[in-house]
N, C-alpha and C positions, 0 to 999 in steps of 0.2 A: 348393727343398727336394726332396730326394727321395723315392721313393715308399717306399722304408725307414723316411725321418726320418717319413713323415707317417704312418706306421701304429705309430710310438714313442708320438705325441702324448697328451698325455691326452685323458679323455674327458670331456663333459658331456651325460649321459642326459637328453632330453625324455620325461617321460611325459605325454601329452595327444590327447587329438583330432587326425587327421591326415589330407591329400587322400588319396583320393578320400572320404571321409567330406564331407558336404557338412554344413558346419556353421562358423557363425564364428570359433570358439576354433581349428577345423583350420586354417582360412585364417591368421588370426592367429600361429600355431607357425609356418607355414610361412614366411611371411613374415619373421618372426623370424628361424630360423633361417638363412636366405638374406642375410639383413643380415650378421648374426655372422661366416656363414663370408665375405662380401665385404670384411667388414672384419680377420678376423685368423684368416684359412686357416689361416697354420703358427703357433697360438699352441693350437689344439685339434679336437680331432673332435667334431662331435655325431648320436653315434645316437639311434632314437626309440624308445620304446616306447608303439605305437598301443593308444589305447583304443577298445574295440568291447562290443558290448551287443546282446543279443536274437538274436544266429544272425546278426550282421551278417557277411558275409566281402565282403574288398576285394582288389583286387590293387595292391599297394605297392610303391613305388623302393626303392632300394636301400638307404637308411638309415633303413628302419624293421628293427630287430633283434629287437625283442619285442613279441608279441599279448595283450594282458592284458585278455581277456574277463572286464568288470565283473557279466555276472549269474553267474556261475560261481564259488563261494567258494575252489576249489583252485589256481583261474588266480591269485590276489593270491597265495598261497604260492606257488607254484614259478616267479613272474617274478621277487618278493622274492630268492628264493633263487638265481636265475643272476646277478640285479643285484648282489648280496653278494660273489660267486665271481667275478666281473668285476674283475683289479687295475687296470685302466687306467681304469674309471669313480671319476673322481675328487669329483662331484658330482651330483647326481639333480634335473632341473627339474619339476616338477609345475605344469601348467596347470590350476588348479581350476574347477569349475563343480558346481554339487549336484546338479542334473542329471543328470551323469553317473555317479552311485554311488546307488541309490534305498534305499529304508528299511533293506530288507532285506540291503542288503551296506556301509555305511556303517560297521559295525564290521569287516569285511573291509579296508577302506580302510585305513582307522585301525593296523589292526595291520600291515598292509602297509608304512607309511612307518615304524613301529616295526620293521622286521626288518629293512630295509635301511640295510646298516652304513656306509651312505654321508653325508656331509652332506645335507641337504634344502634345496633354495630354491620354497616353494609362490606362487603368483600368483594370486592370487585375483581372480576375473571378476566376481565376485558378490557386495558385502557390503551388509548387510538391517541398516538402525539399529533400534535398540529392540527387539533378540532378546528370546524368550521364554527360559526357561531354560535350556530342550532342545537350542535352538538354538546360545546362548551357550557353556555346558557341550561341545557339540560341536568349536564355531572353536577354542574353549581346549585342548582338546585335540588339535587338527590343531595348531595353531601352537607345542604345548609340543614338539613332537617337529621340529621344522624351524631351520635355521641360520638362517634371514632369512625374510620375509615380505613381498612387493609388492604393491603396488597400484599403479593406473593415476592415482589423483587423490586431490589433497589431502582432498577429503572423504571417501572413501572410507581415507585415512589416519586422518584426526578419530573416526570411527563405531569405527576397530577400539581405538583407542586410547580413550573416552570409552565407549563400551556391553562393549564387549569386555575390555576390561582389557587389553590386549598391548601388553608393553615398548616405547613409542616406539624406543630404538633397536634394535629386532628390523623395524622396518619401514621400506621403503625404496621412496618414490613413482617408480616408473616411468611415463613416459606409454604409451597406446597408441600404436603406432606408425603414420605417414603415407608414403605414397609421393611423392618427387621427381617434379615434372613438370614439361615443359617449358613448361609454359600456351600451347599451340599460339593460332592463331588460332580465333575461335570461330565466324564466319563461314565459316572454310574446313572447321570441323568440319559446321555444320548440312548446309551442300550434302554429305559426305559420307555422312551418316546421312539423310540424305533431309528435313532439317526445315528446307530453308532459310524466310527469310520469316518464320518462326515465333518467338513467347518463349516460352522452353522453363521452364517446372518439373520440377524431378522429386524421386524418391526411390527409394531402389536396398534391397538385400535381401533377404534369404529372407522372405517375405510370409505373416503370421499377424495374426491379428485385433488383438495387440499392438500394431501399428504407426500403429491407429488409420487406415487411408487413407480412410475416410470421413470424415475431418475435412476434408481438404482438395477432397473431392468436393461435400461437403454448400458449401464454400464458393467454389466454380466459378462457378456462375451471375453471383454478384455481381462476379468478379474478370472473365470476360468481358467484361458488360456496357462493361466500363470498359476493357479491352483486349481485343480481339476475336482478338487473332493468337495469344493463349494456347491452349500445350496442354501439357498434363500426360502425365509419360513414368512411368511405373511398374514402375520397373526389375528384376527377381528372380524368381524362382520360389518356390512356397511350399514352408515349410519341410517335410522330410522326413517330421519328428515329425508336423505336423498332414495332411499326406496320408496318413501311415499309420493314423491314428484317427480324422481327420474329412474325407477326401478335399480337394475344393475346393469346398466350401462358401462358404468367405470369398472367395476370387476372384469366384464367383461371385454372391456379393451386389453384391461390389463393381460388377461387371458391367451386372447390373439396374438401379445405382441410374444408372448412367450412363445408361442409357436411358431412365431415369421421368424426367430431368432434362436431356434432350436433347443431351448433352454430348457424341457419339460424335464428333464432330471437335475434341473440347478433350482426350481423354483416348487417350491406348494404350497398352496395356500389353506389356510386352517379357517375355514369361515366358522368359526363360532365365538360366541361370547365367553370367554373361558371361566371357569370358576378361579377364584385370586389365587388359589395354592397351584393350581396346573400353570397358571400365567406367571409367576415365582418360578418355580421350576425350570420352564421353557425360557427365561431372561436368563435364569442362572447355567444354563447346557450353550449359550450363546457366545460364541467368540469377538465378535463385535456388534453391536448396535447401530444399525442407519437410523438418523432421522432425517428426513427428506421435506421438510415442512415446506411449502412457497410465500409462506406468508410471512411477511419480516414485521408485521407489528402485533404477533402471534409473541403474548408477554410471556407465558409459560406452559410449561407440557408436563402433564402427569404421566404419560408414557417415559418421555425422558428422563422424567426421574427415575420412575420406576426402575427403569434399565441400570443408571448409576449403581441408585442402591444394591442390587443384583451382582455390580464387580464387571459389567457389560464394560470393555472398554469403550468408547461413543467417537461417530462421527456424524456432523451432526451442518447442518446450515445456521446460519449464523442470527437466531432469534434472542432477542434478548435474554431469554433465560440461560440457551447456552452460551453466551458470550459471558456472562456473569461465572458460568459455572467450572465452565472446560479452560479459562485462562488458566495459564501460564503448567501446560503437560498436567492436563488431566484429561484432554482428548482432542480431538480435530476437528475442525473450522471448515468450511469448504463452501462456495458461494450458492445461490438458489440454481437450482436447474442444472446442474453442471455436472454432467455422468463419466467424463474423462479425468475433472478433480475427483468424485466418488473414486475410481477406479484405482487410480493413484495410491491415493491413500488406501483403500483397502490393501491395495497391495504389500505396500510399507509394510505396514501393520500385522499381515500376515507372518510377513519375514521375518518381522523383529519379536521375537516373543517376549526379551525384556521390555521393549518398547509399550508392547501390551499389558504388563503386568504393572509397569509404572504407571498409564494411563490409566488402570483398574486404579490401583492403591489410591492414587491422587484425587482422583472421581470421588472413591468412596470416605477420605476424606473430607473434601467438601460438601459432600451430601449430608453428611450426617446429623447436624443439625437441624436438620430438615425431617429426623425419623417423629413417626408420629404421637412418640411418646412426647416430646421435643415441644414440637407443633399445640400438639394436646397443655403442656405449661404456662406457654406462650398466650394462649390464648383465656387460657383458666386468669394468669396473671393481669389480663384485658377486662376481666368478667371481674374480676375483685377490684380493680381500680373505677369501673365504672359502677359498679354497686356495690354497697358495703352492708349491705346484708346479705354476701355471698363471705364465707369462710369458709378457706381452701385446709382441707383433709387429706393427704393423700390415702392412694387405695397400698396397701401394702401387696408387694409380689406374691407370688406363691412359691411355697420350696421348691428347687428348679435345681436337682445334681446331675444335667447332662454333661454339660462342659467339664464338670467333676470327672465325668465318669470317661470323656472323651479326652482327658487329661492324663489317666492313668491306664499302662500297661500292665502284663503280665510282673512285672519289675518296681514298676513306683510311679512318680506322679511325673509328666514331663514339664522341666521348669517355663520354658516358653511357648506363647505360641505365637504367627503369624495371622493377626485379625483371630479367626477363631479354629485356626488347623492348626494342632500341636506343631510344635518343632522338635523332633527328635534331634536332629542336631544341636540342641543346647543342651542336650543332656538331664541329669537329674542332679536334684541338692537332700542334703537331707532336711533343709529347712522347709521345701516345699512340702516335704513327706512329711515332718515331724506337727507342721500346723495343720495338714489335711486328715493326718490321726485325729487331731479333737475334733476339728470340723466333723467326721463322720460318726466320732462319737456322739458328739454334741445330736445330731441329726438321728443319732439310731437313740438316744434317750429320747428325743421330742416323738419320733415315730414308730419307732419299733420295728422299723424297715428289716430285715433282715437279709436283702441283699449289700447291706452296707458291712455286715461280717466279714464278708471275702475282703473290700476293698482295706478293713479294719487292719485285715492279716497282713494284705499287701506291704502297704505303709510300715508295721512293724516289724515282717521281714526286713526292711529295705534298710531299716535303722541297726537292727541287727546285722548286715549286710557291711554298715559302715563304723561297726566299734570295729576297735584294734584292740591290742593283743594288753595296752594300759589301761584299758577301760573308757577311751577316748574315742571321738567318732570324729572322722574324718568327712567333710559333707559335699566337696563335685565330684560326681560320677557320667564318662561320657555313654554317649549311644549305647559302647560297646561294654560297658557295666566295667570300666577299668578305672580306678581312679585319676584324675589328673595334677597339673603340677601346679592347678591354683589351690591343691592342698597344701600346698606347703610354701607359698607366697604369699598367702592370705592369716588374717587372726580368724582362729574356728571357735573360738572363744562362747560368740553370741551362738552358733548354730547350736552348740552346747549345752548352754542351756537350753535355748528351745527343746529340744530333746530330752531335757531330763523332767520338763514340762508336759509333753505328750505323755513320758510313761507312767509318770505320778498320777497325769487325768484318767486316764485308762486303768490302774489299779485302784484309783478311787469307783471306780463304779463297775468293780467285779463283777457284783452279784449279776449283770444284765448281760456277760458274757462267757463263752467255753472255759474250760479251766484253764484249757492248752495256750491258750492266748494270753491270759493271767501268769502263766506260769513264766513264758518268755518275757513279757516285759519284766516279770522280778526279775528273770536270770540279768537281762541285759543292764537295771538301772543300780542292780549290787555290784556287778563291774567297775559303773561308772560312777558309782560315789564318791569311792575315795577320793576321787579327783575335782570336788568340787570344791573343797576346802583353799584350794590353787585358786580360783576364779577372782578377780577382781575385777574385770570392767562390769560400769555398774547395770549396764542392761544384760549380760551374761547371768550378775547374781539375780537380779528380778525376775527372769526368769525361772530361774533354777530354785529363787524360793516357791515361788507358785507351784512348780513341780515337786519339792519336798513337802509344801502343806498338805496336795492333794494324797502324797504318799502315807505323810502322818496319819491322816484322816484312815487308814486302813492298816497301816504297819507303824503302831506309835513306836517311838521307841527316842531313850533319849541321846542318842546316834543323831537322830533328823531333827530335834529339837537344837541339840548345841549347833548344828550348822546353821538352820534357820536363823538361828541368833547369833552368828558370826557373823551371817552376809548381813542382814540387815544391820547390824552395829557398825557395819564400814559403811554402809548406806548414809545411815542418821550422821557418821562422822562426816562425810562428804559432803552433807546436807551443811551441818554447821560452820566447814569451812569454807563453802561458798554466798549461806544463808546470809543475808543482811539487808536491809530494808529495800522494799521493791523486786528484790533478787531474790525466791525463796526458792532455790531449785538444786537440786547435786551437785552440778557441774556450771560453768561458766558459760552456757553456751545451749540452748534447746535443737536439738536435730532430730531424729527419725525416733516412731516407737516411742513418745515420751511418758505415753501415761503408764505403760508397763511398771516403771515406778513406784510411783505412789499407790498403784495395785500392788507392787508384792508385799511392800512395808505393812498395807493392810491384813493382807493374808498372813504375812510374819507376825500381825498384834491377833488373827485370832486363833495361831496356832499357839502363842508364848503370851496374853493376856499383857506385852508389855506396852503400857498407854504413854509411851515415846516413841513407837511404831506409829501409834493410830495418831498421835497430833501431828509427827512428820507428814503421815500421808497425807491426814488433811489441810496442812497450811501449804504444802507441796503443790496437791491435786487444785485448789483453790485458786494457785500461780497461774498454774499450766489453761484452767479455763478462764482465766482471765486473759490470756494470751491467743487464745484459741475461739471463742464464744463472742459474739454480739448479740443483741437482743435474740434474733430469732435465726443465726443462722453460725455455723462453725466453719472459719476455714485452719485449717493444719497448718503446724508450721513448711515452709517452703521447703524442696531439695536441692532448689538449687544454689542455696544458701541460708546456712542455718543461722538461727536467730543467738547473736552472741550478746553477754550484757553491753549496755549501754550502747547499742547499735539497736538498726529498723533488720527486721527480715526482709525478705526478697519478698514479692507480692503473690508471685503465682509459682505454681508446682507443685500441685497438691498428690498425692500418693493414695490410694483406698485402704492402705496397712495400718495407716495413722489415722484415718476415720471410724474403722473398725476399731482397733485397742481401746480406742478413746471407747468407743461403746460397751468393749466391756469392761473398762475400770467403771464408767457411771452406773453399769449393773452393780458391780460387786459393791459401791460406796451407797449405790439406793439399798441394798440387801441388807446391808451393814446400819446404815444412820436413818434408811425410811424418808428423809429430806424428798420429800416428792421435786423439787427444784434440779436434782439429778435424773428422777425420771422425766422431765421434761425435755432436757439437755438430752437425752438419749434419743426421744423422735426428732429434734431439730438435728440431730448429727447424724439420721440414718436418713433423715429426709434431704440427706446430700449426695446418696446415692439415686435418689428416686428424683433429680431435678434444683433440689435449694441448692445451688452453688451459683459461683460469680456470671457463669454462663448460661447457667438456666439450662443444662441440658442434662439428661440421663445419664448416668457413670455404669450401674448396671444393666446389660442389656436382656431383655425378660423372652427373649427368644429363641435366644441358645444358652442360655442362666449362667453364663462367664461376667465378668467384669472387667473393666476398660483399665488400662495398665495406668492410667493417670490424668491428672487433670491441668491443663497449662492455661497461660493468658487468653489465646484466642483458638484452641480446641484440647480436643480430646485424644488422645491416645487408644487409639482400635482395638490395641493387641490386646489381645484377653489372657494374660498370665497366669499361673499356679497361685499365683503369692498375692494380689490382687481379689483371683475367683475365691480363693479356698478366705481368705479374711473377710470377705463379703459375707461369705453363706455361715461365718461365726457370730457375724453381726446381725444376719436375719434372724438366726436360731434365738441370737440371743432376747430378737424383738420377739420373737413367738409367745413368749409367756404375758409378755402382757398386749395380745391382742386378743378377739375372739375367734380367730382361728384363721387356716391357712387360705390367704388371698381375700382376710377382711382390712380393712384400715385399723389403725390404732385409735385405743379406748381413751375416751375423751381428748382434750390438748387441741380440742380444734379454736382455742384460744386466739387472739389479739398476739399474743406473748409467742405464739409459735407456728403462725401462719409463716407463711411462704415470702411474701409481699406485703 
């Protein structure tokens, strides 16, 4: 987009708290904002309008546009009035906290969101069950003058709609939002922060008597006792407000009591405002998480999250947010004030390191929704339904092969992982290896990367590694590089093909690699051809035609011709023995991998010119999105039961192996027929990794560039596997050509026809 289109864009005004303001609701905007625009640059602009109080002056970036000094009654008129006079501000976001408008300008407020002729979407930080009149009387009229109304959590939805009286659908639960993290190792964390040897507690924040840390002080002694290597990190500085009227006082209690309780090697306190990658860090070296809040009608905690996200196991007192989050073993409960419960449980906790690592996993599925790519859809989807001259674009990722790279050893690709740490215990496939060959093809064609050579070799070694003595490859290999005996309980049928698919891709595009490498894959795919004339299951032969086209394409010969047109004749026969109106498919039955298909049949009509290949594919492929496609959104079919004729599929179980194939069969049939209608179907079905799916949440994570092992009814699937990340980063590549380039959105399609919502 250009720098013309992108100052067309509409606008979506934040008024709230803002950096350098040292406050949580600023942090919070901030963070927000930074989601929205990573997620949909060219879909709108967001300027700010900073709130400030008491003679505060800041020096602000470049997208704060307006100062609206809340002790000052004239500053709410005349920001009202330029936000009015603004035609490109399309909608006005108000970060609420009571806080920040005190007695005496609260009807200054009020008239303020009355004058501005703009929608309003207010977010309220704060809502207090069992208002008094005054109070009540108050929300009601903030909320009569606004398009919608957010909240962070269901209960703080229940309070506004049951005490409040506000129209259930005027409100719409957004979470706080969490930062993506890589969950580094936490050992290699402590030795850099200096705690090795240590178990680390802690708790982070702007520091006021609120947070109660005497709870967790007052129960030290007993938690030592029992593990001596304890120390407590006290992360924050205090807050702004209570240095301005009460100094540090509280710090310095907190101080004394460590002293009168001999704790000064169990306790330090890090008074600073950390930068967010140091405060990442320090969450993720953390063995458990205190939150010690006293405030029980305290609706939510961005520290809290934080810590989740992080993998922090949590214990926590009992505020709505964590009672929402930590049910049913995702962490611990423990009443206000209570340093003998603290105790307790930390102790537990300590003991049990399964107990810990269940509390992490569970946490951090429930958090996840909550990440701020998530947060950032959620809200974008709020902004298109309240304005409809906002159309939603996503931003496309940027090429991202860490997880790639943190997936492969000296040896080959590891099939699984745990969240995003390889499992060397599941061993290796050659499936993972033989897809992660094109993938890094595919990636050293777009780039020219040449560290993607070694991992090229890797992979081809490893396939090498697993032909046998018939020209057959055999595809589980454990830890210990020795085959196992689900080679020979299993059909290796399909892995087979895959394989004959990498090496065909890889000798089609010699010219951009050593010879030595060319040289090996012929040795290895002249072994194995003979044996492909045997293949019959029909995603085996799709395969292995797509690998004999690419081969043809550099070693014609009519050797790869007459097989090409074996397999695809049992194809088309298959086709016609299941073919019958409604039913235009091979088999009786759609399951995994379907559009491989109708891609090879193509590839078979333009290696052999026969236009009984190409109509198969096309009445086939035609099936299969009509099965798979709604207006503006793809879901796959199910795994956990396939869609058989004259049955309903299962609803949910989506897979990212069968979102990807699907994207490149509609490359290869837009390459082929130019039908721009396939290149449409191509963004709405990558745009299911970036958030369009039934849950509206991220499948790809843009942090550690793995992909999420799958997508079910009510979440996600963490794990970031081989087969998952390496089909993702095919499906990126494959979008690469038609954007303008790496970590821009895709070229035009910001259509009606393939929006999001």
């Amino acid at each position: 987009m250009t720098e013309k289109d992108q100052n067309n864009l509409p606008e979506i005004l934040f008024v709230t708290s803002y950096p350098p303001r040292e406050c949580g609701i600023a942090t919070y905007s901030q963070d927000l904002i930074k989601a929205l625009n990573n997620k949909f640059n060219d879909s709108f602009t967001i300027p700010v309008c900073a709130l400030e109080s008491e003679k505060e002056i800041h020096s602000y970036t470049s997208e704060v546009r307006y100062i609206l000094d809340t002790s000052v009654s004239s500053s709410f008129s005349e920001v009202s009035r330029e936000i009015s006079q603004n035609a490109a501000i399309r909608i006005v976001m108000v970060q609420h906290e009571f806080g920040f408008f005190d007695s005496d300008h609260e009807a200054d407020f009020l008239q303020f969101l009355c004058d501005i002729r703009k929608p309003v979407i207010i977010t309220f930080h704060t809502i207090l069950p069992h208002p008094d009149a005054a109070l009540k009387l108050k929300v009601e009229e903030i909320t009569s003058v606004c398009a919608s109304v957010v909240v962070m959590t269901q209960n703080a939805a229940t309070i506004l709609s049951r005490d409040y009286q506000i129209p259930t659908d005027k409100i719409i639960v957004i979470p706080h939002g969490v930062h993506l993290v890589p969950h580094a190792d936490k050992e290699t964390l402590k030795r850099k922060y200096d705690v090795e040897g240590r178990t680390i507690l802690s708790t982070f924040g702007l520091i006021g008597s609120g947070k109660s840390i005497e709870t967790t002080i007052d129960a030290l002694p007993s938690i030592v006792k029992e593990n001596p290597s304890v120390l407590f990190l006290v992360i924050g500085k205090t807050h702004p407000n209570i240095i301005k009227h009460d100094g540090e006082v509280y710090r310095e209690m907190l101080k004394e009591k460590v002293e009168q309780l001999r704790l000064q090697q169990h306790v330090r306190f890090i008074n600073k405002y950390l930068p967010l990658d140091q405060l990442l860090e320090y969450l993720q070296l953390t063995d458990i998480y205190l939150f010690t809040s006293k405030d029980p009608n305290q609706a939510v905690s961005g520290t809290f999250s934080y810590a989740i996200s992080c993998a922090c196991p949590i214990i926590s007192t009992p505020i709505p947010h964590a009672r929402e989050v930590l049910r049913d073993d995702a962490g611990v409960i423990i009443d206000f004030q209570n340093s003998p419960q603290l105790a307790k449980a930390v102790n537990l906790l300590l003991g049990n390191e399964e107990l810990r690592r269940t509390y992490s996993n569970n946490g951090l599925q429930r958090i996840e929704p909550s990440a701020w790519e998530n947060v950032a859809v959620a809200y974008s989807a709020l902004f298109r339904r309240i304005s409809r001259d906002i159309s939603l674009v996503f931003q496309i990722p940027e090429l991202n092969l860490s997880h790639i790279k943190h997936l492969t050893t000296e040896f080959g690709m590891i099939q699984f992982a745990k969240i995003n740490h390889p499992d060397l215990g599941s061993g290796y496939t050659i499936d993972d290896n033989a897809r992660a060959m094109v993938a890094l093809i595919m990636h050293y064609k777009a780039t020219g990367d040449k560290a993607d050579l070694s991992y090229i070799e890797t992979y081809l070694n490893f396939i090498k590694f697993c032909q046998q003595n018939n020209g057959e490859f055999l595809n589980y290999v454990d830890e210990n590089k020795e085959f196992t005996k689900q080679n020979y309980e299993t059909n290796l049928e399909d892995s087979n093909g895959r394989t004959i698919w990498a090496l065909g891709y890889l000798i089609a595009e010699e010219e951009l690699f050593p010879a030595s490498l060319i040289k090996t894959a012929e040795e290895v795919i002249s072994r194995a051809i003979p044996g492909i004339e045997g293949m019959f299951s029909s995603r085996t032969m799709a395969f292995a035609i797509k690998g004999l086209h690419y081969y043809n394409l550099r070693r014609a010969s009519p050797e790869n011709l007459s097989l090409i047109n074996t397999l695809a004749e049992r194809l088309v026969e298959m086709f016609k023995h299941e073919g019958e109106l409604r039913w235009e498919w091979f088999e009786s039955y759609l399951t995994y991998g379907n559009s491989i298909l109708p891609e090879a049949l193509l590839c078979a009509y333009q290696a052999t010119n026969n236009l009984i290949y190409k109509e198969t594919a096309q009445a086939s492929f035609a099936f299969l999105l009509d099965k798979t496609f709604t207006r503006n959104r793809i879901k796959v079919i199910s795994n956990q039961d396939w869609l058989k004729k004259g049955k309903d599929a299962a609803d949910y179980g989506e897979q990212p192996i069968d979102v990807a194939y699907t994207i490149l069969a509609l490359d290869k049939f837009y390459q082929v027929f130019g039908d721009a209608e396939y290149l449409n179907k191509m963004h709405i079905a990558f745009n299911w990794f970036l958030g369009n799916n039934h849950l509206h949440q991220i499948i790809y994570n843009p942090c550690t560039g793995g992909c999420y092992d799958g997508l079910e009814e009510y979440g996600v699937n963490l794990n970031q596997g081989a087969e998952s990340t390496v089909t993702y980063l095919m499906a990126r590549l494959t979008m690469e050509q038609y954007t303008e380039g790496s970590g821009s959105d895709f070229v035009a399609f910001a259509t009606e026809e393939s929006e999001t919502y």
